[in-house]
C-alpha positions, -999 to 999 in steps of 0.1 A, spaced: 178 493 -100 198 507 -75 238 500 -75 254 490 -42 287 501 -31 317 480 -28 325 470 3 289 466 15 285 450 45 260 420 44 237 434 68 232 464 48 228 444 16 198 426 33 185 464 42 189 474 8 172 438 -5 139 442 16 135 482 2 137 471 -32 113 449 -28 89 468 -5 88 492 -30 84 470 -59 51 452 -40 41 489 -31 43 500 -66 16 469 -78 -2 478 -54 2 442 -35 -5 437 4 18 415 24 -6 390 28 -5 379 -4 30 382 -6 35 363 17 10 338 8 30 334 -25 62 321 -8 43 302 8 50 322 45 33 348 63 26 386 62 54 388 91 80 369 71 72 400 41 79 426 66 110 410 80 123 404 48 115 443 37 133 451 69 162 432 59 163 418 93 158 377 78 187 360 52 168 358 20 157 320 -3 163 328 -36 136 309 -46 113 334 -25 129 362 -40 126 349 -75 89 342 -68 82 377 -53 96 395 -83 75 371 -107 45 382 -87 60 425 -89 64 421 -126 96 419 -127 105 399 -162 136 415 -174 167 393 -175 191 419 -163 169 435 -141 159 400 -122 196 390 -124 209 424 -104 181 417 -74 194 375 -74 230 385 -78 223 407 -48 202 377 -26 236 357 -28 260 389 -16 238 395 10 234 358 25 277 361 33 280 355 64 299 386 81 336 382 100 312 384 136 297 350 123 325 331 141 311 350 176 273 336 165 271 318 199 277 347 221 258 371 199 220 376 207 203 376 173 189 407 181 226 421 186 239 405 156 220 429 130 237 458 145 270 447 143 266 440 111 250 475 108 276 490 125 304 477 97 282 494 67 275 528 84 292 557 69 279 580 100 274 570 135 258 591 161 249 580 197 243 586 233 252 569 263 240 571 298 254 544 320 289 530 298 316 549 278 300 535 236 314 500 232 339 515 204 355 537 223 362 513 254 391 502 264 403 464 263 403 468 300 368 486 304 356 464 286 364 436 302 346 448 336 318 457 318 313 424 300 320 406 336 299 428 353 271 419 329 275 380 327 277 367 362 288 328 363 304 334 328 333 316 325 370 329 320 370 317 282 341 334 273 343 364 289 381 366 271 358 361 236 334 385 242 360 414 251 384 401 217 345 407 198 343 443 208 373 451 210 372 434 170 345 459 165 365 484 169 384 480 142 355 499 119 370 532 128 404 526 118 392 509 81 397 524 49 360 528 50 362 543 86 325 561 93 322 593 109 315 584 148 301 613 172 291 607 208 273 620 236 279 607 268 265 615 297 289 623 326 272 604 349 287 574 331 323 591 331 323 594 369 311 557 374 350 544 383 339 506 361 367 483 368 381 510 397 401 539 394 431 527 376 409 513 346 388 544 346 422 564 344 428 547 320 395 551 297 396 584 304 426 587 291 419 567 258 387 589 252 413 620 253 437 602 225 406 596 204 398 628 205 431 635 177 412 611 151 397 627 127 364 605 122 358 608 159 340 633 181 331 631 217 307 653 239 302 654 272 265 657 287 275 679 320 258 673 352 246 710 355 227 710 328 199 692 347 170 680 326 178 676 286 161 662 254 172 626 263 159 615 293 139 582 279 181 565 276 206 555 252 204 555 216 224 555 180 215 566 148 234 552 122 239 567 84 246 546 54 260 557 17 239 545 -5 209 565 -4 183 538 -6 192 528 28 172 547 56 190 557 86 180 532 113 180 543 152 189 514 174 177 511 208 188 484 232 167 469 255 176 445 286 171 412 264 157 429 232 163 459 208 143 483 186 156 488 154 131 518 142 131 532 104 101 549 96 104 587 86 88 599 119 107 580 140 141 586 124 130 628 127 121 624 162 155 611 172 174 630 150 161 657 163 167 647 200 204 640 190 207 681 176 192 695 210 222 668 228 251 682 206 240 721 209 239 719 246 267 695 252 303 704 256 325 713 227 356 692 220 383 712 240 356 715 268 353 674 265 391 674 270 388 693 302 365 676 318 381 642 310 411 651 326 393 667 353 379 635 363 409 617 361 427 637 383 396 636 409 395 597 410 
């Protein structure tokens, strides 16, 4: 069985959960209808579980690896052991009732990444914004809001942001399109002031930004905004996320993961370097 790495967020644990036991039922040869049928759920409830995007019963679980032939003590006790460290709630559990539960997997993804890679067309990424950016964008977003919540849901991302300063920091690279660089969100003084931050960044190690320029014309990304995000333990796929207006993909499969990935190269090759990024944020700056 695999071993999971301390420090695992639960989000990945539940990723990690559902392979196991994909590849268990694979390996006997089992469909997900009768899986599911076992548990006494549906095909859909298998796949979600396998996708790690559902908490896990650990009567379910036990149930599943009775049916996968799964009778060794220490071997059953590793998978259980693992059903309980994965059903913690994670720190964003306090912000459940401002978090879409289609949001709230990626957070938790987010936390457990060792390697984050995205692009942006119309925002600066929510980790690199600043408290103020944010802020506009989040009121911008959530007209008739009131003052309260809109001060929680800044203090949630801005609490976010605390992954790339964590012993356990990931790697972060981003593209962002400078379309969304010369959109002055909150007016000119905030936007000063993101660019700004985005420059500072720049000096930590674990962070790189590129610039998308405007005369490059058409590029590899024209469908919109996407992450790909890395894990260490090597059981975990990389997932790309895509957000929706009131929904999100979360896409794992081989092909999928290549296509994007390979989308994300032809961004970075053509993009601007790092002291080329620095330019043109102060460039920008000093034209607003």
């Amino acid at each position: 069985m695999t071993q999971t790495q301390p420090g695992q967020g639960p989000t990945a644990l539940r990723i990690l959960l559902g392979t196991q036991l994909r590849k268990l039922r694979e390996t006997k040869g089992i469909s997900r209808h009768d899986a599911g049928h076992l548990i006494r759920g549906s095909e859909s409830k298998i796949s979600r579980m396998e996708l790690g995007r559902v908490s896990f019963r650990e009567r379910d679980v036990a149930d599943l690896l009775t049916l996968y032939g799964v009778a060794e003590d220490d071997a059953r006790g590793a998978i259980l052991d693992l059903v309980e460290r994965a059903n913690e709630p994670g720190w964003w559990h306090r912000f459940n009732d401002l978090l879409p539960s289609w949001f709230q997997a990626y957070v938790g993804l987010e936390e457990a990444a060792e390697r984050i890679r995205t692009y942006e067309v119309q925002f600066v990424p929510g980790l690199l914004q600043t408290k103020e950016y944010a802020r506009a964008v989040i009121t911008a977003g959530a007209v008739g809001a009131a003052p309260e919540e809109i001060a929680r849901r800044v203090d949630l991302r801005l609490e976010r942001q605390r992954v790339l300063e964590g012993p356990r920091k990931p790697t972060f690279w981003a593209v962002i399109d400078e379309a969304a660089l010369r959109r002055p969100i909150g007016g000119t003084e905030v936007m000063r002031g993101q660019l700004q931050h985005l420059i500072e960044l720049m000096s930590q190690s674990n962070v790189t930004i590129q610039i998308m320029p405007f005369n490059f014309g058409g590029h590899a990304a024209e469908g919109g905004a996407f992450s790909i995000l890395r894990f260490p333990d090597a059981e975990l796929p990389d997932i790309i996320y895509v957000e929706q207006l009131g929904s999100a993909l979360y896409l794992d499969k081989r092909e999928e993961v290549d296509r994007y990935s390979e989308v994300m190269e032809r961004l970075c090759a053509v993009s601007t370097t790092p002291a080329e990024t620095i330019e043109i944020l102060r460039k920008i700056s000093h034209e607003l």
